[in-house]
C-alpha positions in Angstrom: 105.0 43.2 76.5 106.1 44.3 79.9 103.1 45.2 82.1 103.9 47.6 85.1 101.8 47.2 88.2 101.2 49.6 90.8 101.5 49.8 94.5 100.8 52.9 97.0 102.9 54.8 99.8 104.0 57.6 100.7 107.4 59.2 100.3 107.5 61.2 104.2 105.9 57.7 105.7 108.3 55.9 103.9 111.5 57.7 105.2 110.5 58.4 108.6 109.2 55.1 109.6 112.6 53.6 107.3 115.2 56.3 109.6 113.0 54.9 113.0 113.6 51.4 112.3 117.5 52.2 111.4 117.9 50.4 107.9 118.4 53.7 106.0 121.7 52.5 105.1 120.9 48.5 103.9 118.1 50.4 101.9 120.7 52.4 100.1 123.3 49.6 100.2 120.7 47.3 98.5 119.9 50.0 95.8 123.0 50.8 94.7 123.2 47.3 93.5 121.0 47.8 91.0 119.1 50.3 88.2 117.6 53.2 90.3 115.7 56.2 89.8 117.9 58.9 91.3 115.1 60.7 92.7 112.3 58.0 94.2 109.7 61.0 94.9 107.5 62.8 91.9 105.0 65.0 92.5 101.1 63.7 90.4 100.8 66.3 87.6 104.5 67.4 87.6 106.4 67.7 84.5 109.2 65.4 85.5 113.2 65.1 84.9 114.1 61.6 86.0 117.8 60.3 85.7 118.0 56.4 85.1 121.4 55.3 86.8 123.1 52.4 85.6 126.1 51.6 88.1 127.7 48.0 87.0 127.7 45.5 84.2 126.7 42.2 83.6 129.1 39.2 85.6 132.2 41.8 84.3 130.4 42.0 81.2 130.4 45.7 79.9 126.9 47.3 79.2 126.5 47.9 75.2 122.3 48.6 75.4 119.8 50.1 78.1 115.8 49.4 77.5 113.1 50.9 79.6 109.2 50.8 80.0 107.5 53.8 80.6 104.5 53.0 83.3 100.8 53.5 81.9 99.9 56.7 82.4 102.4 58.9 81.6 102.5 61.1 78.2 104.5 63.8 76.7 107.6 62.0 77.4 110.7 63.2 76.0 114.5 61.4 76.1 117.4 63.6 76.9 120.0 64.1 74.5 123.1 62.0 74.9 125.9 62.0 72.3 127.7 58.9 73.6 124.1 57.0 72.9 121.9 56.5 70.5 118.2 56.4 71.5 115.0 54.8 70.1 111.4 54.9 70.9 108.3 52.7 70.8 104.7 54.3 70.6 101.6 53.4 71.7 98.4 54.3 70.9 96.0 56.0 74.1 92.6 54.8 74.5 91.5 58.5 74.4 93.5 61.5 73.6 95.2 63.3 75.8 95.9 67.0 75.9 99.4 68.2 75.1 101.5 70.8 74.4 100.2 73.9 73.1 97.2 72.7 72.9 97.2 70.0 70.8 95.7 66.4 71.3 98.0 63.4 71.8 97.0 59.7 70.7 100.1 58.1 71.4 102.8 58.1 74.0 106.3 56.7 74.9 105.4 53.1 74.9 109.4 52.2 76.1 113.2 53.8 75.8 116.0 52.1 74.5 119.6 53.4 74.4 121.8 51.7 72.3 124.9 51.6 70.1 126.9 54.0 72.1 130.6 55.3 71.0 132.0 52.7 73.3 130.1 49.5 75.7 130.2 51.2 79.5 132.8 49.3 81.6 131.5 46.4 83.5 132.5 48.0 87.2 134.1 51.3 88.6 131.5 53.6 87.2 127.9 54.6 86.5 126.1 56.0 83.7 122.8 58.2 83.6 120.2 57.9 81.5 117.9 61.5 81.3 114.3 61.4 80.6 111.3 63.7 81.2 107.3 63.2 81.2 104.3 64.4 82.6 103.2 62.3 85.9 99.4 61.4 85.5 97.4 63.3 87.8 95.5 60.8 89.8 98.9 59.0 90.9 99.4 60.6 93.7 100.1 57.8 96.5 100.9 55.5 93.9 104.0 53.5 93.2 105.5 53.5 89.6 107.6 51.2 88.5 110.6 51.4 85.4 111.3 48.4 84.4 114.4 47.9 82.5 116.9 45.6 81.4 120.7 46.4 80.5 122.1 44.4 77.7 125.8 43.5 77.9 128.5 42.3 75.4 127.9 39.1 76.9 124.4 38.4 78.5 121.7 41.0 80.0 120.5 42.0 83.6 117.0 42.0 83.7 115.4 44.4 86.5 111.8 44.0 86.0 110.5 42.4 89.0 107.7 43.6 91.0 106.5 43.6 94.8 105.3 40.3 95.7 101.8 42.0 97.1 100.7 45.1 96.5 101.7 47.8 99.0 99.8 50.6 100.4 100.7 53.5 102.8 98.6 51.1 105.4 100.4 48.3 104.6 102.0 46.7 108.1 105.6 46.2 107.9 105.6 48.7 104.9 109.7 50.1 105.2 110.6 46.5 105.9 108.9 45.0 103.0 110.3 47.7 100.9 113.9 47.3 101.9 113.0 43.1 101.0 112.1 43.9 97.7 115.0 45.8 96.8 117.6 43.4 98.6 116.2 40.2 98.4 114.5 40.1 94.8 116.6 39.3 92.0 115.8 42.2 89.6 113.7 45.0 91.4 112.2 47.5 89.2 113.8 50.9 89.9 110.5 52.6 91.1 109.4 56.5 92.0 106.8 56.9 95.1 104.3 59.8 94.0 102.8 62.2 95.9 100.5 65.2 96.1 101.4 68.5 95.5 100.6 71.3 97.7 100.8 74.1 94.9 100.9 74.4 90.8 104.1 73.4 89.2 104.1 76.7 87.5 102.9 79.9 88.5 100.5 80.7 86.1 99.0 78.0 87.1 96.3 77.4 89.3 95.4 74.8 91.7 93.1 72.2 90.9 90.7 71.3 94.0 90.4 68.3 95.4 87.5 65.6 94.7 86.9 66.2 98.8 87.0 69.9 98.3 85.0 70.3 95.7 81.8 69.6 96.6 82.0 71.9 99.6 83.6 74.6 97.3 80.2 74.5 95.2 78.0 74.4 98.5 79.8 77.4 99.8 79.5 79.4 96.1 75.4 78.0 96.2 74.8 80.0 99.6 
C-alpha cells in the first residue's frame, strides 16, 4: 500500500523566494521530466479539478496504464470522463464518516485511480496526455504538502514516480526553494505534489466563512460583552 507523507509550504513563499534565487526555469526544466500536477497550488476546503500530465514513456516504451494514490484526506473524489481510457477505482473505508453531497454520510473514499486499457498505448515521446480528476481538499491542509503518487505502466516496463522528500519540509525550512528544486531534479521518481493553502473567502457564495481556530475565541469574547 502506498503511504503518502506530508510536508508544509507555502505556494507565494515558494515562488518568490524560487524567482529571487533565479532557478524558475531548472524548476520547470526538472518537472517536465516527469508526472506533474498542472496546477501545484489548492486552496484547503476547495472542491478541486486537478489535471494529471503524463509527458513521455518508458526508455521509448509507449504508456499502455496510469495508476494513482489519492493522499489521506481527501473524499468525494470523482475521475473525469475519458473515452480513449478506461478507468477503475479502489475504495477505502474512513475511520468516521464524512459529510457528502446532499447531505449524505460517506464511509468510503477514492483509495487510488487507475487508467487503463485505452483505444491505443500513448506514444513513448512527442506528446503528453492528461489525466482529469476532482475532490474535496481536507480542510485543515492548508500549508500542507500533498503528494500523488503514481506510476505509468508501459508496453515494456513501468516508471514509478512515488518518491518523497528526503526530510520533511516546512514553510521555515532553510534552503526551502533549493531543496525543492533537489527533489524534483535530483530524485529518481518525485511524486507530482500540490502545495495548499488558505483561502481568503468561501468557494461558493452561499457560503460562509468559517473562522479561524485564532479567531474564534476572540469572536466569542467579543459576542460575551
Amino acid at each position: 500500500m502506498l503511504i503518502i507523507q506530508k510536508g508544509v509550504a507555502t505556494v507565494k513563499k515558494f515562488l518568490f523566494a524560487t524567482a529571487a534565487a533565479g532557478v524558475c526555469g531548472l524548476f520547470a526544466a526538472s518537472a517536465s521530466a516527469h508526472n506533474t500536477l498542472t496546477n501545484m497550488e489548492a486552496y484547503a476546503g476547495y472542491m478541486t479539478d486537478f489535471e494529471m500530465r503524463v509527458t513521455h514513456g518508458c526508455k521509448g516504451s509507449p504508456v499502455k496504464e496510469v495508476r494513482m494514490k489519492i493522499p489521506d484526506g481527501m473524499v468525494r473524489v470523482s475521475v473525469g470522463n475519458n473515452r480513449d481510457w478506461k478507468t477503475e477505482v479502489k475504495m477505502r473505508k474512513l475511520d468516521k464518516p464524512v459529510p457528502g453531497d446532499g447531505g449524505n454520510m460517506l464511509t468510503e473514499a477514492v483509495d487510488e485511480i487507475t487508467w487503463k486499457d485505452p483505444a491505443s498505448p500513448m506514444p513513448a515521446g512527442g506528446v503528453f496526455e492528461g489525466f482529469k480528476f476532482r475532490g474535496m481538499v481536507p480542510k485543515d491542509a492548508a500549508g500542507k504538502i500533498m503528494f500523488f503518487r503514481t506510476i505509468n505502466v508501459c508496453t515494456e516496463g513501468d516508471d514509478k514516480y512515488i518518491d518523497l522528500p528526503k526530510e520533511e519540509l516546512t514553510a521555515s525550512t532553510p534552503g526551502l526553494p533549493k531543496k525543492l528544486i533537489e527533489f524534483m531534479s535530483a530524485t529518481p521518481g518525485p511524486s507530482p505534489f500540490v502545495i495548499v493553502v488558505k483561502p481568503t473567502k468561501p468557494q461558493y457564495p452561499w457560503e460562509e466563512m468559517e473562522p479561524s481556530k485564532a479567531e474564534a475565541p476572540t469572536q466569542q469574547k467579543a459576542a460575551a460583552n
